[in-house]
C-alpha positions in Angstrom: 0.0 0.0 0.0 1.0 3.6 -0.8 0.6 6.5 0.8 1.8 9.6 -0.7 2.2 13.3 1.5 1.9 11.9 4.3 2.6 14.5 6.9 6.7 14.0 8.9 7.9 16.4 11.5 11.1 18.5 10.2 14.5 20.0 11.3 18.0 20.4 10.7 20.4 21.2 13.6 21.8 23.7 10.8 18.9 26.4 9.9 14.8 26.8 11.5 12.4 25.6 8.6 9.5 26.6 9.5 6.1 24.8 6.6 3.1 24.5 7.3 1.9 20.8 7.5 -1.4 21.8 5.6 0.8 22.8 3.0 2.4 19.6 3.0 -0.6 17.4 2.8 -1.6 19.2 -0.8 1.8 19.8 -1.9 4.3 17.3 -0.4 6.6 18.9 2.7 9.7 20.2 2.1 12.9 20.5 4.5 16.0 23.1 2.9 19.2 24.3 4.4 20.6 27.7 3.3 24.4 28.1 2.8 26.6 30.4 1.0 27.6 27.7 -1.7 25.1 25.3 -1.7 21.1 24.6 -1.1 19.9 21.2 -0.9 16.1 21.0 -0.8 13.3 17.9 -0.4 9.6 17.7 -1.2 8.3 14.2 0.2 6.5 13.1 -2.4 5.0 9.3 -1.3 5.7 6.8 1.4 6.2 3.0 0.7 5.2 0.9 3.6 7.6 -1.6 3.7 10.2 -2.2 6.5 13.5 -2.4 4.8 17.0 -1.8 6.3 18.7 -1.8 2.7 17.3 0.0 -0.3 19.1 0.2 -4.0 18.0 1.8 -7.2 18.9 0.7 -10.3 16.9 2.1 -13.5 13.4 2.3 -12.9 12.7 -0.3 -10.0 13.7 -0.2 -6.1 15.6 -2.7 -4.8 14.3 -3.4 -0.7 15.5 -5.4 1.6 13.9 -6.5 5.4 15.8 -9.2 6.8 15.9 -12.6 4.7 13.5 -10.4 1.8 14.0 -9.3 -1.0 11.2 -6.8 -3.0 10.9 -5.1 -6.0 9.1 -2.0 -7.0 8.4 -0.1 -10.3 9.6 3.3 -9.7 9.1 4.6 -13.4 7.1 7.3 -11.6 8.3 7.9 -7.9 5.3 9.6 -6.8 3.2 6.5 -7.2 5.6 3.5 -6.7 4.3 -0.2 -7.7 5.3 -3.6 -5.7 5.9 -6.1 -8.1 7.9 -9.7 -7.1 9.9 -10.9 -3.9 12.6 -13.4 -2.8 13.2 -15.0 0.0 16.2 -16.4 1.5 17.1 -18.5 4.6 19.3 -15.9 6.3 19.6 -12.2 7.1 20.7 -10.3 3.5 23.1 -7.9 5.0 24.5 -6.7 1.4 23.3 -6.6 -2.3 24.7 -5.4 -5.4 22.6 -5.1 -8.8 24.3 -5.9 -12.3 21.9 -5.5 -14.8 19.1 -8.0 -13.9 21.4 -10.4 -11.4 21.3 -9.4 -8.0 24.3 -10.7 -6.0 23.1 -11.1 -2.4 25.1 -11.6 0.3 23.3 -13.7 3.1 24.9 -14.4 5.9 25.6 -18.0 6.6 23.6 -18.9 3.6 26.6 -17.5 1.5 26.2 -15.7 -2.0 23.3 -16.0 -3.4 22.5 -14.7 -7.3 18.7 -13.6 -7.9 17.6 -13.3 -11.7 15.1 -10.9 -11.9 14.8 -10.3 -15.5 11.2 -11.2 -14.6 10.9 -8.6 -11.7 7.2 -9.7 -11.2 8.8 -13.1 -10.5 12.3 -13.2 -9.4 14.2 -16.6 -9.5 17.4 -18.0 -7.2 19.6 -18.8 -10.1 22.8 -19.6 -8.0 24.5 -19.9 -4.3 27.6 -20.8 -3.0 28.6 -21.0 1.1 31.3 -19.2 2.0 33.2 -20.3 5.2 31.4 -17.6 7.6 29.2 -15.2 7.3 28.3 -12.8 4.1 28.4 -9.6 4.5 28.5 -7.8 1.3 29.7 -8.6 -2.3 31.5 -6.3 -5.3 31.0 -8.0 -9.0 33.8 -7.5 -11.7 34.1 -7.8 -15.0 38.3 -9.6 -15.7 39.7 -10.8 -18.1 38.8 -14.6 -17.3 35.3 -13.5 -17.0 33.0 -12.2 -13.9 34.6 -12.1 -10.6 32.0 -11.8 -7.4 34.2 -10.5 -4.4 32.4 -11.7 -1.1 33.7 -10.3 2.0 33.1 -13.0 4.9 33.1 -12.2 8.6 35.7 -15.4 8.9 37.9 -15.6 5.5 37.7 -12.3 4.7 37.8 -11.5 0.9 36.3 -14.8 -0.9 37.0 -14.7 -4.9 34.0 -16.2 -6.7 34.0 -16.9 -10.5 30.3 -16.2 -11.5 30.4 -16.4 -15.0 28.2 -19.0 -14.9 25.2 -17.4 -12.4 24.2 -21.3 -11.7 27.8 -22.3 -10.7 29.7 -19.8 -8.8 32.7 -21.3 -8.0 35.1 -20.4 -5.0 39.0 -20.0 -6.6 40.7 -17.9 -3.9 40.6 -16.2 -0.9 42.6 -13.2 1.0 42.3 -13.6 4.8 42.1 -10.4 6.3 43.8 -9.5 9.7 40.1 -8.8 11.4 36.4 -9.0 10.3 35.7 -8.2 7.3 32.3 -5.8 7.2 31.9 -4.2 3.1 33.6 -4.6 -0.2 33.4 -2.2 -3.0 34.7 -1.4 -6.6 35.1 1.2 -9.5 36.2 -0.9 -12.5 38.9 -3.5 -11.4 40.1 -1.5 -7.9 38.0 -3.2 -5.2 38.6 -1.6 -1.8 37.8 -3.9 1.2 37.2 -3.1 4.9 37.5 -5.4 8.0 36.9 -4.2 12.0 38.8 -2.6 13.8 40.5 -0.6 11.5 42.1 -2.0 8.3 41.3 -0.7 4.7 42.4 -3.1 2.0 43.4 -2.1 -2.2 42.7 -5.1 -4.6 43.1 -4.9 -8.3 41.6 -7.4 -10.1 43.2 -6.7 -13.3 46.6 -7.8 -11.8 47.4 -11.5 -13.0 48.1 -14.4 -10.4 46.7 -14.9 -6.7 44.6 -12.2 -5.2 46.4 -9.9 -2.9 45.8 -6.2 -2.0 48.1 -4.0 -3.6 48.1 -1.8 -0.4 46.9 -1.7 3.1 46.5 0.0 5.7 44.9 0.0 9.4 43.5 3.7 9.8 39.7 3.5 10.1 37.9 3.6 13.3 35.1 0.5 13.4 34.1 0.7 10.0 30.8 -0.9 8.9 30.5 0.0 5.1 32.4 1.7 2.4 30.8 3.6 -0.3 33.2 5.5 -3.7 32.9 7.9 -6.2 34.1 8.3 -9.4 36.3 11.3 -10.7 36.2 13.1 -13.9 39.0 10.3 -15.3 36.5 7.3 -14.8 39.2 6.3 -11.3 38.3 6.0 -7.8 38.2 9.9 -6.6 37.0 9.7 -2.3 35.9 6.8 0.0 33.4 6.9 2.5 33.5 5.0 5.1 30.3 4.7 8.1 31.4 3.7 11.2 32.8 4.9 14.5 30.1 7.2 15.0 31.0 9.7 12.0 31.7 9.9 8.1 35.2 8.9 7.4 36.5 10.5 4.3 39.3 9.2 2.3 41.0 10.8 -0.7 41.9 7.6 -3.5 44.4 9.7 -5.7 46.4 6.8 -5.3 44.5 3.9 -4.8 47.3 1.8 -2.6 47.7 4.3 -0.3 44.2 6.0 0.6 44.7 9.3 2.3 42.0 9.9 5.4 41.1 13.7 4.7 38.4 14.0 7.5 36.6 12.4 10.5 32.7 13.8 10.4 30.3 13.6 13.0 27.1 13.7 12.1 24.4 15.2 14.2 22.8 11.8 15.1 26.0 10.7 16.3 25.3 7.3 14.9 25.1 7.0 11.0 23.9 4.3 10.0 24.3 4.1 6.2 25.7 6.3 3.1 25.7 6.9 -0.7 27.9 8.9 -2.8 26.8 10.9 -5.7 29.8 12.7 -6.7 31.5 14.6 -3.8 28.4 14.7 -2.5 27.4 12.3 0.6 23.5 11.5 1.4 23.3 9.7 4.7 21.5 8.0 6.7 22.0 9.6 10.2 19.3 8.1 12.8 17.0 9.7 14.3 18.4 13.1 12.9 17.1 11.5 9.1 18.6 12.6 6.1 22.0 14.4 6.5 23.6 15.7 2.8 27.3 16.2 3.5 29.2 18.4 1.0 32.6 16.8 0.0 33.6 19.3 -2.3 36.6 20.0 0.1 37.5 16.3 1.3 39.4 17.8 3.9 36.5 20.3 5.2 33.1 18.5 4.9 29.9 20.2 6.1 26.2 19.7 5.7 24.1 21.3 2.8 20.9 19.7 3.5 18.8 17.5 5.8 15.2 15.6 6.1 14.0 15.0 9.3 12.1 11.6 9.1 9.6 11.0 11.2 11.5 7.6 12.4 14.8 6.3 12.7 16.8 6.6 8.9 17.8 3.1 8.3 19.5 3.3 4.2 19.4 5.9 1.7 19.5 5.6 -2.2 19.5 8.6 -4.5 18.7 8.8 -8.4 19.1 12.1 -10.5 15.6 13.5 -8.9 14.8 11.4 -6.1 16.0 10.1 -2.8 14.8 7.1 -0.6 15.3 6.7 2.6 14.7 3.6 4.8 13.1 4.6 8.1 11.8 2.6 11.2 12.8 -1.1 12.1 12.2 -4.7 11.1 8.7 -4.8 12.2 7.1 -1.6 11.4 9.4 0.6 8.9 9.0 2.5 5.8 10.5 4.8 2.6 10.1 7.9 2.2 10.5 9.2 -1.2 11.7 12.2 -1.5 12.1 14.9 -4.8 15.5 16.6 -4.4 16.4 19.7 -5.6 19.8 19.9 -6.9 
């Protein structure tokens, strides 16, 4: 069910908004904070109901995930959203990523799982392989020898799975890395990994021979995901790393060596999730909501925008005009879909 303008309680610890919420019940309700270089401004537009503590966009459908669930919904027009098929899994999904319609899901002790969803009315478990702990996230690669799914595991660390073959995935090596392994993420063949406490790992995948990182490094503070942008050049420009209580920014100039260029708090003190859209960072901050964090200046970050969400912001995904962000828990949750201006 879909409920769209639904009426949310607003703030930014940056600048007083003051809307009236009759407004917002005719025109949507809209949250802005002024600065001298930049203005970012939301009109909520509709509400999903649908607990979810990952969302994804890719194209014209959502990607949600609740616990061991995965749903899809047409978002051709974000105002009015459309649920269309699911998938279920035996364990918790704690990571996804989308390549065209394959979604590579990492499910905790269930292992990698690859979900077809070229019929997204119907979506199909093509393939699964166990990895030796538990999944928490996956980056897929296109090498030379053909796709290359890698899986960090709580246990073994980076797991290399060849998934040419979507029904076979087949383990053929593994880096063990010196604690747990939380997130892996790519641009092109320069994956960067991340384990707790601290370390930050560089693998490139177009290097022949066993997998190793080309650099690393143990300069985080508890990090629980790592998000990357692109520069100009098409190369990793900035890493973002949750976790620790703040935004942990990292400057990938040269990707063996990242430089940390800033420790952000955010003003929930506990962010929970992020998503890069250029050197711009949209997070998911608590109970504070939506936080936009201005990267323009690695080194200097500060915060352009903000959504107040009625409950807890869980995820956050962002297309050209929209934003979504997960809100609530397992049991009683929902999206918010926001229009964004820039």
């Amino acid at each position: 069910m879909i409920a769209v303008g639904t009426c949310h309680r607003l703030g930014t610890h940056v600048a007083r908004i003051v809307l009236g919420c009759a407004a917002g019940v005719l025109f949507g309700l809209s949250a802005s904070v002024d600065d001298a270089s930049a203005q970012a401004t939301f009109t909520q537009v509709a509400t999903i109901h649908a607990p979810a503590h990952l969302v994804e966009i890719d194209g014209r459908h959502a990607y949600v995930v609740n616990e061991k669930t995965l749903k899809l919904y047409d978002i051709s027009n974000p105002e009015a959203p459309l649920k269309l098929g699911s998938q279920e899994l035996p364990e918790k999904i704690w990571g996804i990523r989308i390549v065209g319609p394959l979604v590579y899901a990492a499910a905790d002790f269930f292992g990698l799982a690859i979900i077809d969803t070229s019929d997204p009315k119907a979506p199909v478990l093509r393939g699964r392989i166990k990895t030796p702990g538990q999944a928490k996230n996956v980056a897929v690669i296109d090498t030379a020898s053909g796709k290359t799914a890698l899986v960090a595991d709580h246990m073994s660390g980076v797991d290399i799975v060849d998934v040419s073959d979507a029904t076979k995935p087949a383990v053929r090596d593994s880096f063990f890395l010196e604690g747990y392994a939380r997130d892996v993420n790519n641009v092109g063949s320069l994956a960067f990994a991340i384990d707790s406490p601290a370390g930050i790992y560089t693998f490139d995948l177009a290097k022949s021979g066993p997998v190793e990182p080309i650099g690393s490094q143990q300069s985080a503070r508890a990090p629980a995901s790592i998000e990357l942008s692109k520069g100009p050049n098409g190369q990793p420009d900035l890493a973002v790393l949750v976790g620790g209580g703040s935004l942990q920014v990292y400057e990938l100039s040269k990707p063996a060596a990242p430089t940390k260029a800033a420790v952000f708090p955010t003003p929930g003190g506990r962010p929970v999730r992020a998503t890069l859209t250029g050197r711009r960072a949209f997070v998911a901050d608590g109970r504070e909501g939506l936080q936009v964090v201005d990267l323009a200046t690695p080194s200097k970050p500060s915060i352009v925008g903000s959504f107040k969400t009625s409950a807890p912001a869980r995820d956050v995904a962002v297309t050209d005009s929209h934003v979504f962000v997960a809100t609530g828990n397992d049991e009683e949750g929902e999206i918010v879909v926001l229009a964004r201006r820039p």
